[in-house]
N, C-alpha and C positions, 0 to 999 in steps of 0.2 A: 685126661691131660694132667702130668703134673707142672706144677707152681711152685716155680721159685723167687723166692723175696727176696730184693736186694735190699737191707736195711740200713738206714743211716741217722743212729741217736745222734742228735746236736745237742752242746752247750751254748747257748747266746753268747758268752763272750770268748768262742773259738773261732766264730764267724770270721771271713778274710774278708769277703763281700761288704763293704759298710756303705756303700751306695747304689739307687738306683741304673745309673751310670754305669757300675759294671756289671751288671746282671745281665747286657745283652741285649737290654729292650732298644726299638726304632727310636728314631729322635722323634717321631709324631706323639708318641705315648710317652716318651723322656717331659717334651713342651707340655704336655697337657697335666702328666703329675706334677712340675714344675708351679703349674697357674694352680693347682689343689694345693699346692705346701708340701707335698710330699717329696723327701729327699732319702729319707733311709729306712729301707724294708724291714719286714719283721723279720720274727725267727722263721717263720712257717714261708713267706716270699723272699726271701733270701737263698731259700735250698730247692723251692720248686720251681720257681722260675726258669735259674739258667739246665735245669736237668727237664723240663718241656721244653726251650728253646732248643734245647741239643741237635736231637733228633725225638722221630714221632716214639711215644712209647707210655705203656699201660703206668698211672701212678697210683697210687695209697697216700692223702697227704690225710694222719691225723693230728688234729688239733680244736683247740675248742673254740665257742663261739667268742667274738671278740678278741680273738689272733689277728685281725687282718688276710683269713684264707679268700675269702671273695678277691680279692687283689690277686692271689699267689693264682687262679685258673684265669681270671678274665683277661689279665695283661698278656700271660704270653700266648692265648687262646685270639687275641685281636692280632697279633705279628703271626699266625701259623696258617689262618684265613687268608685264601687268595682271593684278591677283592675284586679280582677279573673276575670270576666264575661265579656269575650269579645264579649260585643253587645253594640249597641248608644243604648243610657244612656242617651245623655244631648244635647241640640243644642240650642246654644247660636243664636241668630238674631240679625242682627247689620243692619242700614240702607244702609251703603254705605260698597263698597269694603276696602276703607282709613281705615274705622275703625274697620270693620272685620279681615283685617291686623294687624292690632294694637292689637286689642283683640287675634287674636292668636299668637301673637309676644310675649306677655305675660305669657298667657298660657306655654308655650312654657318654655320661664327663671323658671319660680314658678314652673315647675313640672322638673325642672333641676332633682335633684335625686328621682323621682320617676317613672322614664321609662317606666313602666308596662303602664301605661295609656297612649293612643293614643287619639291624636288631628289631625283632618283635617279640613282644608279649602276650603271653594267654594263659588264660586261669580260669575255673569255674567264678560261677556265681553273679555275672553278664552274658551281654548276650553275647553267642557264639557265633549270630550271625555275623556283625559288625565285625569279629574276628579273622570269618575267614574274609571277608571285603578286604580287608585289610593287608593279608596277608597274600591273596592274587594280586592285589595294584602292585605290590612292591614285595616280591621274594625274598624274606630275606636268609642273609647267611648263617643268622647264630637266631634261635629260638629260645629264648625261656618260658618254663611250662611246668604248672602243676600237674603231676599223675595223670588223671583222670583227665583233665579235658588235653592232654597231649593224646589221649588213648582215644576220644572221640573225634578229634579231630582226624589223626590215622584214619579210623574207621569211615572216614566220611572222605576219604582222597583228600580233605584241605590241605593234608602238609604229606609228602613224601621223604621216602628215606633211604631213597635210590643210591644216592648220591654222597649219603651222610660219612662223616670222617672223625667226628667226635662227639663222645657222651659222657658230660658231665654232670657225677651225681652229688649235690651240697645238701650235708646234712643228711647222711645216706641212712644214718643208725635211727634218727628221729622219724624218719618215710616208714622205715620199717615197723617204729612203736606204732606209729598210723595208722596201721594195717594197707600199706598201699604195695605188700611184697609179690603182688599177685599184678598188681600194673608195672613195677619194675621189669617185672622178671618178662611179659609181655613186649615192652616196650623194648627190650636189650634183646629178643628173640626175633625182633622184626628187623634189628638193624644190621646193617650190612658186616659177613663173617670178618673184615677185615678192619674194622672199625677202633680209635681211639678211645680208652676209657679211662677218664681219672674222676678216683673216688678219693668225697672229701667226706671225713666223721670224725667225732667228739670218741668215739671209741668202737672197740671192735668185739662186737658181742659176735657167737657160732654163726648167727645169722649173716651178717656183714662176710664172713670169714667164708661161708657156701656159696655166697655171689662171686666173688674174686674168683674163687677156686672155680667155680662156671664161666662164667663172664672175661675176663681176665688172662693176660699172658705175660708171666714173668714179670710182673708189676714192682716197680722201685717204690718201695716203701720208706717217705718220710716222716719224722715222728719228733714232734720237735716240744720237748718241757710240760708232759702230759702231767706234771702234776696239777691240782685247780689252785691257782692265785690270787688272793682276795689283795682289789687294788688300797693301797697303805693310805689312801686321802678319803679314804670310808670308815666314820663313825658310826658300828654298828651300835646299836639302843634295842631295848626290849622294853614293852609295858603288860605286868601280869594282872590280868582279870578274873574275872567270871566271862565263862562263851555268852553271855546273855547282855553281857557289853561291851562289847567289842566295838560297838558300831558309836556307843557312845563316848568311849573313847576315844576312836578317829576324827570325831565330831570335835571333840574337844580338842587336842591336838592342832585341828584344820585352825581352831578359833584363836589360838596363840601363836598359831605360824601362818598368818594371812597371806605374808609376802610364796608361801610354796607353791611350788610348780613342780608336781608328787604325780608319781603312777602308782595305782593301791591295787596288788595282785590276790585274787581270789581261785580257790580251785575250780569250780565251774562256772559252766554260762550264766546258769539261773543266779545263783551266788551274786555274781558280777553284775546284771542286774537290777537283781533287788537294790543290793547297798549303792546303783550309783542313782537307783530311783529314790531312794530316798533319802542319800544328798543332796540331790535336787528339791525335795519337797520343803527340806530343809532350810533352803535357800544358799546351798554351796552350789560352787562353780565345777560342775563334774557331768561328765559324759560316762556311759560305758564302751567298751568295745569287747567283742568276743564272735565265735562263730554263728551266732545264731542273726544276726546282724547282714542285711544284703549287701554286697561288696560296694553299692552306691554309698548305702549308708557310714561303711566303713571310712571309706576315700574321705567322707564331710568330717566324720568325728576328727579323723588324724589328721586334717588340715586344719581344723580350729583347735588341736593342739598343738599342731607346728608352730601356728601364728601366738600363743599365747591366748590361742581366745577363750579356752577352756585352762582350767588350774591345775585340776586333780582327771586326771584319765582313772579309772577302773576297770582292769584287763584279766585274760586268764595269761596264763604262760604263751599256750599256745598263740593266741591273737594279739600277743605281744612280740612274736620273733618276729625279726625284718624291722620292728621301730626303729628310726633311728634320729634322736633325738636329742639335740644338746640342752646345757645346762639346768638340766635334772636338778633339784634342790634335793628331793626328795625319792624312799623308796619306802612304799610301806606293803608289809606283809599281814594281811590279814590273818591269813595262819602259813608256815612254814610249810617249806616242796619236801616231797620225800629223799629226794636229788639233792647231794652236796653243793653237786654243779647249776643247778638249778639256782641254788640261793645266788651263786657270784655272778650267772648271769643277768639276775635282777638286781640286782644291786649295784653291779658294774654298770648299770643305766645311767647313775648320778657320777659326780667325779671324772667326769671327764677330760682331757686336755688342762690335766694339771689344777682342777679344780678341786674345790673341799664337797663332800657329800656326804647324805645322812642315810642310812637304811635300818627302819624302824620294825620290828615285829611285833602285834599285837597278840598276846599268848594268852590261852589257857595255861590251867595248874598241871593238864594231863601233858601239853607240850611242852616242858621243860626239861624231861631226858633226851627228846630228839633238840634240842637247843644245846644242853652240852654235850649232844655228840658234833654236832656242827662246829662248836668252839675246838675242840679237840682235833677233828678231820682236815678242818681248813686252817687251825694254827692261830687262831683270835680271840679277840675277848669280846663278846657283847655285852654290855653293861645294862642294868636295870634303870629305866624315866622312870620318873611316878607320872600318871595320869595328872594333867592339870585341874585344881579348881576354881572355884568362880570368881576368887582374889582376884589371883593370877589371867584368867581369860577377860575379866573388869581391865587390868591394868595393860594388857597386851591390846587391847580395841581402842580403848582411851588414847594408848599411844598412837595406834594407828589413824585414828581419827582426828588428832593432833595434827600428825602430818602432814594427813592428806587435807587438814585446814592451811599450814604453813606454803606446804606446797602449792595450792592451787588461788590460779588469778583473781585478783578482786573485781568485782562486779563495775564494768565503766559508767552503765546508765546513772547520774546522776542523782534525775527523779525519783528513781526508785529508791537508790538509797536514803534518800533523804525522807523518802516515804517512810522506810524501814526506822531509821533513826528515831522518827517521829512515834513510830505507832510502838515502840520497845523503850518510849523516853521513863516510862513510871517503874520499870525496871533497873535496879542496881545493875552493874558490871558482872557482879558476882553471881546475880540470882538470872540473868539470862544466860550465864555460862551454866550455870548449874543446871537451868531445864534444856537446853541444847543438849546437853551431857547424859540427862533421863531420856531423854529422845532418842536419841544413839542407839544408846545402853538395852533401850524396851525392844531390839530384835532378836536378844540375845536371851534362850531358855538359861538366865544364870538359878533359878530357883534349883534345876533338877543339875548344876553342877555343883549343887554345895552336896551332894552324896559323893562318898568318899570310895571311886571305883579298886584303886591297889590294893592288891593281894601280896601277901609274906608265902614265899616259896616254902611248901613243905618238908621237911625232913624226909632223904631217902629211907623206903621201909625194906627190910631184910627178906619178906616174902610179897609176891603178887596179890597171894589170897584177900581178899576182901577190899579190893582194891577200889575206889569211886573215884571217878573225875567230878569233876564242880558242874557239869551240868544240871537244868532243872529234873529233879529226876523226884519219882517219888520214892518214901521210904524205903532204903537196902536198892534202891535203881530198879525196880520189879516193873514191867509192863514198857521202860523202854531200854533200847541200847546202841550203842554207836556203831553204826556198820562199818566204820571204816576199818576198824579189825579183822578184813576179808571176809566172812561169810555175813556180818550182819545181823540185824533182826530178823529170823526164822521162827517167832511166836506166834504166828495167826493160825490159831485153831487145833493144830498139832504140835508144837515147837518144833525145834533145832534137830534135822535129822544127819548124822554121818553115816554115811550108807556104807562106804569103802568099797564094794561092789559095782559100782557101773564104771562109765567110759567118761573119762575130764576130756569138757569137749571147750576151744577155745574160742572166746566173738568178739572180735576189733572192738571191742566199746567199753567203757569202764565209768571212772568219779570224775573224769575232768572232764568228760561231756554229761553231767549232772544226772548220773544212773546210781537206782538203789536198787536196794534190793527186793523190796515191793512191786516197782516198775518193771522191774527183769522179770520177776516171775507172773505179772500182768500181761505181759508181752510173750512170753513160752506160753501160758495157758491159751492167750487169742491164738497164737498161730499154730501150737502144735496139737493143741487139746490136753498138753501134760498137765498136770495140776500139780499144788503143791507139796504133796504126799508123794508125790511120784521124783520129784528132784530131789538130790541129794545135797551135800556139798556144794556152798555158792563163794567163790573166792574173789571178789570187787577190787582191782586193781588200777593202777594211773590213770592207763588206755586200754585196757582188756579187761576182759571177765574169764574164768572158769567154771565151769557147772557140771558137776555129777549128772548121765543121764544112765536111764536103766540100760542097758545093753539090747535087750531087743527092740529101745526104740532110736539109736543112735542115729542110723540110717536117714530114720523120716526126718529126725529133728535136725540134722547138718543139711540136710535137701530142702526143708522147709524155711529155715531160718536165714540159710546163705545167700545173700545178696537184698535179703528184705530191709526195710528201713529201720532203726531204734535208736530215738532222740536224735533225729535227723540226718544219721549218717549211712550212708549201705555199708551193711557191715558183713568182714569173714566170718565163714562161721567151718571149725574142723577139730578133728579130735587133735588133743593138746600134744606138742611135740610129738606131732606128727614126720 
């Protein structure tokens, strides 16, 4: 079949549309964005709205996260539902549970007066029973559903697709970094030949670009200001370290910015854990959140960060999309995403609705060419903090504790006071303020912040040759090395082998589900019997891995590996660009 794009670049201010009012929508969903505050669409619901309203037909909206695209499928997706016909009609696919939640949280407000129409939710990581109870009592018309348990559900008859009229895929490029191309591609092969599809992504890699071309007929493709936009009420900051204090710096940090209500983004799970357990040991106000976490426990943490009950969240990227959360004081990057776009959608957390916000990165000396590529790409300045010391964290607590003495009620019991009065009479003014003040003062490790953590950025060197990062390494860096430069540490027993010879075979799982390269190849030896001599080439990427296998054992090892568990995820496993 071929595919033709109808394409439509927009300028923001060529838009005629400047209200929701003519886009087209029902006065039920006019009334209900009305009570939200919503008056004037974006760029990205401006152009897709009234071209889904039209008539039925295949779209392409890309745009990035925090465009306002959730609005631009749900609104006109509630007016195209017949709310007579109570059968699914629509199933939204969202990557993560976060934003599946989000997505029907939405839904949800925007169809406020029009009841008729039923929404359900489902996602792994609850029970599935309760799911399908739920979803016989009351059929509903639009599904939102992660991957995988939309695929088991199919499989088990709880939801049919007899019927269905539209498949909406949000965040279609980020499913596919997933590795969930193997449940899409399922899931769009079961639905009915005649079916509605609009697909929503941040961009369009080959992959995204072979869906459409399958999937897809004659799809209006809109594409509205794909450059990435760092919002202008974000004071970016940097603090350069040693990697060995990173953590003591956030510390310090937390201790002169009491009043923050900060999300501190880690690349993996374990990561993310460690630093919020021991935050917590610390006696700061920090939860973590990440995948490894049951979706119970998820649900508690981001409700005691909704409510302010928690200060500081500590998240991956991942278990961070779908937050959504206002006045963000704070963004702190424990180390920098590989992704331009990555950074503005953590960042773009604070600053909201015309607020000021801070997004801090905490650097190594090695991160500082991917730091001014960041400046350069996105068009900003981030400026160097120094690390606070224990003047500075003495004088920020003292304030705070001034405060919270001004501010808070004096005690009414009479007696007691007068008890107090009495048993504090042989003490001056001055000398009970002062041991109050030692009281305070003695929770705070100020001994180990009088070391002086900032680092003076190196001068660029004209060759790589002989290159060290500031980690602890021993003399000339002999015996360790950072894997993140794709292949890793390959020295146990034989070193570092490039074979060039065998078959790059690719598996869903990478750094941000907390894999090294030890792990991978602990994992190929249990399952395949390959050992380390035998693998070649191991390249550690975001969310996937690469690995050199010999060619005559390709076969077993893609049959063996594929669909088995590593660091908790079922993973693909095929040869690479395939």
């Amino acid at each position: 079949m071929r595919v033709v794009y109808l394409i439509v670049l927009l300028q923001p201010k060529e838009f005629d549309l400047q209200t929701f009012e003519q886009l087209g929508l029902s006065a039920n969903i006019l009334k209900a964005l009305n009570e939200k505050g919503f008056t004037n669409p974006t760029d990205i619901q401006a152009q897709a709205i009234p071209a889904l309203l039209e008539e039925p037909k295949d779209l392409i909206g890309l745009a990035q996260t925090g465009t306002g695209k959730t609005a631009a499928f749900c609104l006109p997706l509630l007016d195209v539902i017949d709310p007579d016909f109570k059968k699914l009609q629509a199933i939204i696919i969202a990557p993560t549970r976060e934003l599946a939640q989000q997505i029907a949280k939405e839904l949800e407000s925007f169809s406020k007066y029009t009841p008729e129409i039923a929404t359900e939710i489902v996602y792994g990581g609850t029970s599935i029973v309760n799911q399908i109870r739920s979803i016989k009592k009351r059929t509903p018309q639009i599904l939102v559903a992660t991957p995988g348990r939309l695929i088991d559900l199919i499989e088990r008859k709880a939801v049919r697709l007899d019927e269905l009229q539209f498949v909406i895929l949000d965040e279609a490029d980020e499913m596919l970094n997933m590795g969930f191309k193997e449940d899409i591609d399922k899931i769009l092969e079961q639905a009915p030949e005649g079916k509605i599809t609009w697909l929503f992504s941040a961009t369009m890699p080959p992959d995204i670009k072979r869906l459409t071309k399958r999937y897809m007929t004659n799809p209006v493709e809109v594409s509205v200001n794909q450059e990435v936009k760092v919002n202008d009420n974000i004071e970016h900051l940097y603090m350069l370290v040693k990697h060995r204090d990173k953590k003591e710096a956030l510390k310090r940090f937390l201790d002169v910015t009491p009043d923050a209500y900060a999300v501190v983004f880690c690349r993996t799970r374990r990561e993310t854990q460690t630093l919020a357990d021991q935050l917590i040991e610390a006696g700061y106000n920090a939860e973590a959140l990440h995948g490894d976490l049951s979706q119970e426990k998820r649900d508690v943490v981001m409700n005691r960060f909704r409510k302010k009950t928690t200060q500081v969240l500590v998240c991956t990227d991942v278990a961070a999309r779908g937050i959504d959360v206002d006045d963000l004081t704070h963004v702190i990057h424990i180390s920098l995403p590989d992704d331009r776009s990555y950074y503005t959608h953590r960042s773009g957390r604070t600053a909201r609705g015309g607020k000021k916000g801070v997004s801090i990165a905490i650097l190594g000396g090695d991160e500082m060419t991917h730091l001014h590529s960041l400046e350069k790409q996105l068009k900003i300045t981030i400026k160097q903090a120094l690390v606070p010391n224990s003047a500075e964290i003495a004088q920020a607590r003292l304030q705070l504790w001034v405060n919270q003495v001004y501010e808070s009620e004096p005690l009414k019991d009479k007696d007691v006071v007068e008890a107090l009065v009495n048993a504090f009479a042989d003490l001056s003014q001055e000398d009970l303020i002062a041991r109050l003040a030692a009281l305070n003062m003695s929770r705070f490790n100020l001994h180990e912040s009088q070391r002086d953590l900032n680092m003076k950025e190196e001068p660029k060197r004209n060759s790589g040759k002989g290159r060290r990062n500031d980690r602890d390494r021993g003399p000339r860096g002999k015996g360790r090395r950072d894997d993140r430069r794709g292949g890793g540490d390959r020295e146990r027993g034989g070193g570092k082998r490039r074979r060039g010879n065998g078959d790059a075979v690719f598996i869903s799982v990478g750094k941000m589900d907390g894999l090294n390269v030890p792990d991978l190849l602990n994992v190929i030896h249990k399952k395949t019997g390959l050992n380390q001599r035998q693998i070649g080439d191991i390249q550690l990427r975001r969310n996937h891995s690469v690995v050199e296998v010999p060619q005559n054992s390709t076969t077993h090892f893609i049959k063996t590996l594929n669909g088995s568990k590593i660091k908790g995820r079922n993973v693909i496993v095929k040869k690479d660009r395939e």
